[in-house]
C-alpha positions, 0 to 999 in steps of 0.5 A: 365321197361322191363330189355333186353329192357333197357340192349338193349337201353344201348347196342345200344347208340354205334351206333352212327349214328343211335342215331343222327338221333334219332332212339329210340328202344320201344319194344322188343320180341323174333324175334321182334323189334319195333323201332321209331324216331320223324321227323325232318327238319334234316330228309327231301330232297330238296322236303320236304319230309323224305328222303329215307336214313331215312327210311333205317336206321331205317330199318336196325336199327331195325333189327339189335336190334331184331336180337342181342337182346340175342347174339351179333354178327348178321349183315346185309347180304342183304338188300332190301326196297321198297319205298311205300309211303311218311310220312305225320305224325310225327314220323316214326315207324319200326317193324321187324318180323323174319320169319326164324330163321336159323342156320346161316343166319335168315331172317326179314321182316321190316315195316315202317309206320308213327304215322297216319298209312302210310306205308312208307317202307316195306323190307327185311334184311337177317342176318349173325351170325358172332358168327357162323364162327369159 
């Protein structure tokens, strides 16, 4: 197995939250990140389907693992999610692309799909490297 991808999962059992939803880190390369978690009744609104929360977490998750996979430090600045459809699979799978690599700041573009294809989500994180402020 991928050695940053084990080093990364062990990182990341420290976000508590986001492991007790069963968010679960699968791939990692540079500006990349595809993280996954398997739909539960836990996950689901008063409607029946995944609540939104969800969603976002996994989001923000999985760009907070492509954004720290080789220096910690990086955290959310700005935040926005579009809600584009419902999960009817189930598992709920992100991936998050950086588009811009900056000095300071760099920007992610993050897809949520579920395992039959359904775009659920579809947003954008700004990150902050913390690492940067002296």
């Amino acid at each position: 197995m991928n050695e940053k991808l084990e080093r990364l999962r062990e990182l990341f059992k420290g976000d508590c939250f986001a492991m007790k939803i069963g968010c679960q880190i699968d791939d990692v390369q540079p500006g990349y990140a595809k993280c996954s978690l398997d739909i539960t009744p836990d996950h689901r609104n008063a409607m029946g389907n995944v609540m939104g929360g969800v969603s976002f977490t996994l989001s923000d998750f999985t760009v907070a693992v492509a954004a720290n996979q080789d220096q910690i430090g990086l955290v959310a600045l700005d935040a926005n999610i579009t809600y584009l459809g419902r999960a009817k699979g189930t598992r709920l799978i992100a991936e998050a692309r950086r588009l811009k690599d900056g000095r300071t700041t760099d920007y992610y573009q993050v897809t949520v799909q579920d395992d039959l294809g359904n775009l659920v989500t579809a947003g954008s994180i700004t990150v902050f490297d913390t690492t940067a402020v002296k």
